[in-house]
C-alpha positions in Angstrom: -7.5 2.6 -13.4 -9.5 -0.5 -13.8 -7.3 -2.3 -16.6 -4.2 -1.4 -14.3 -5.8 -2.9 -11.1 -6.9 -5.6 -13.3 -3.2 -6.5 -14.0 -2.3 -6.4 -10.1 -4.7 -8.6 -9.9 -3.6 -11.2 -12.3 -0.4 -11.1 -11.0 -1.5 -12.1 -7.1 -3.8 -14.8 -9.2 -0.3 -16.0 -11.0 1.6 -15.8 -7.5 4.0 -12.6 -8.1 2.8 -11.2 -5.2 1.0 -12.8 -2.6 -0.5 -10.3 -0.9 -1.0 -6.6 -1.7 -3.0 -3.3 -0.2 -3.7 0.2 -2.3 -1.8 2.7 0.3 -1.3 6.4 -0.5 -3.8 9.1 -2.1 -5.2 6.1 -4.4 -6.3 4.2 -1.6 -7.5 7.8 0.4 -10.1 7.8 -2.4 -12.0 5.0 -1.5 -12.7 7.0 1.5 -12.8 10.4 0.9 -12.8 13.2 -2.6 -9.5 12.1 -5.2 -6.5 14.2 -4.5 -4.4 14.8 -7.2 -1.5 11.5 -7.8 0.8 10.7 -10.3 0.7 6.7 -9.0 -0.7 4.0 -7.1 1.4 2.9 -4.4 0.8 -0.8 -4.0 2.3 -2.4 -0.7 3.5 -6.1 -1.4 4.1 -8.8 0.2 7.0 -10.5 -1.4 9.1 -13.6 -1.1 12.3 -13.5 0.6 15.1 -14.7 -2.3 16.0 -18.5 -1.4 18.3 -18.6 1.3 18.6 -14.9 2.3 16.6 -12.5 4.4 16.7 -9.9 1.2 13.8 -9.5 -0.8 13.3 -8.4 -4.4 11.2 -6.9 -6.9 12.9 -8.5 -9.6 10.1 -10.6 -10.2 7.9 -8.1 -10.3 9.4 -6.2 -12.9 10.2 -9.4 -15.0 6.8 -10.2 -14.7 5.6 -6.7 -16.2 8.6 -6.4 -18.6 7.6 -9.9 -20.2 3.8 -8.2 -21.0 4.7 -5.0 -22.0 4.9 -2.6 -19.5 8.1 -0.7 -18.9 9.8 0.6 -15.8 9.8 4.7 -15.2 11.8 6.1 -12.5 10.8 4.1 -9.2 7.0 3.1 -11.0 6.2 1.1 -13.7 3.9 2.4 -16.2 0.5 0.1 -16.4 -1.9 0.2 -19.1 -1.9 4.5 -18.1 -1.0 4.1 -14.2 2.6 4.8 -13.1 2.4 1.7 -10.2 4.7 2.1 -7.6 5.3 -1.4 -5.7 7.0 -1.5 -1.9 7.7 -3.7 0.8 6.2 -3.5 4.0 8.4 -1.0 5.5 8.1 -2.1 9.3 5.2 -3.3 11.5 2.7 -0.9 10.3 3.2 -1.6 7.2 2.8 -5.5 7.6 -0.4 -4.6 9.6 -1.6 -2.2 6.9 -1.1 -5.1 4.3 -2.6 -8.0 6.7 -5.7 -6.1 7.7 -6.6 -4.9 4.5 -10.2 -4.6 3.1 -11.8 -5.7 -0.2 -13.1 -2.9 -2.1 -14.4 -2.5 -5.4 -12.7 -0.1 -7.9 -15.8 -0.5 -10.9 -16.3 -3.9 -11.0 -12.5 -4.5 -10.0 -11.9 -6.5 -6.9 -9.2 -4.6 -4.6 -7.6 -4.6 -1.5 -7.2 -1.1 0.5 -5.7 -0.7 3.7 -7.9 0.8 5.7 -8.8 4.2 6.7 -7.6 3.9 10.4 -3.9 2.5 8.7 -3.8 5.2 6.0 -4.0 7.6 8.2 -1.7 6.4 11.0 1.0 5.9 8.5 -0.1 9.6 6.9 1.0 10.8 10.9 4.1 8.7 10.5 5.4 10.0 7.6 4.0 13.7 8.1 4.3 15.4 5.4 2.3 18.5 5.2 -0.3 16.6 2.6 -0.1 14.2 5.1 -1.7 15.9 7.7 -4.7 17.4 5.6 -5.4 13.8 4.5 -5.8 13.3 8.8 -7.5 16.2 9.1 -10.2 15.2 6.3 -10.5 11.3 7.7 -11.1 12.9 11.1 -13.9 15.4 9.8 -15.7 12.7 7.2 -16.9 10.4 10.3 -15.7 7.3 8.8 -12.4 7.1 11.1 -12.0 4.8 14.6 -10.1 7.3 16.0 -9.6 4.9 19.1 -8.4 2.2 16.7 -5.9 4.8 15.2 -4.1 5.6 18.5 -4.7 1.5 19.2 -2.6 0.7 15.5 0.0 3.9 16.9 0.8 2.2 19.8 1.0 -1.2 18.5 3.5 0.3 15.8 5.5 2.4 18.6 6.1 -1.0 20.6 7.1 -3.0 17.4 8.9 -0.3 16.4 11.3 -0.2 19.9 11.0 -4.0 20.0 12.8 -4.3 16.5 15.6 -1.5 17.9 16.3 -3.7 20.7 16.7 -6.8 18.4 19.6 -4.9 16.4 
């Protein structure tokens, strides 16, 4: 994992992406035991395209395709990671991404979202892996339980604040 994290970092450094967080079971595992993945989910911040409210990954994969590594499915296979990039997918997300913690993957400089965003957006998306992941964050001791139902409602307000902007 470290050469692939290596390369996300070079391409923050060469201003791909400007931000990024480790989300999913990848980023779980800087908190609690590995669960079983076939990628790392990387959320992204990414430039809107010049004169539009879309954004794109196209510079991502350009980016990736120009060193080597080729797109599979919705990933793109990194040294012998499947990567999966996203956009921020609402408020939670962009909060995830902007409070995001340096961590150290051996010897690798990362960013992780937290354990108090992991697992609010694990009770968003509930899936049944989902809520074992919440159960296990709320039996380790590490989790801000408070600060979970604080990001929750924070999300819920954004959330009915962008419905009323539509």
């Amino acid at each position: 994992m470290k050469a692939t994290l290596q390369v996300v970092n070079q391409m923050q450094a060469d201003g791909i992406i400007s931000r990024y967080a480790i989300g999913g079971a990848v980023g779980v595992t800087f908190y609690l035991e590995p669960a079983s993945t076939f990628d790392i989910g990387v959320l992204v911040a990414l430039q809107n395209l010049p004169g539009s409210s879309l954004i794109s990954l196209e510079p991502v994969y350009h980016y990736l395709q120009n060193r080597g590594y080729l797109p599979e499915k919705e990933c793109i296979l990194i040294e012998v990671w499947l990567v999966q990039f996203l956009p921020p997918g609402g408020a939670l997300d962009e909060e995830a991404l902007a409070q995001a913690v340096q961590a150290d993957a051996g010897g690798v400089p990362v960013r992780v979202m937290t354990a108090e965003h992991l697992t609010a957006i694990a009770l968003k998306v509930g899936r049944p892996k989902d809520k074992i992941r919440v159960a296990q964050f709320m039996e380790s001791g590490i989790l801000d339980e408070k600060k979970v139902v604080q990001i929750l409602g924070a999300a819920r307000a954004a959330c009915q604040m962008e419905a009323i902007q539509r």
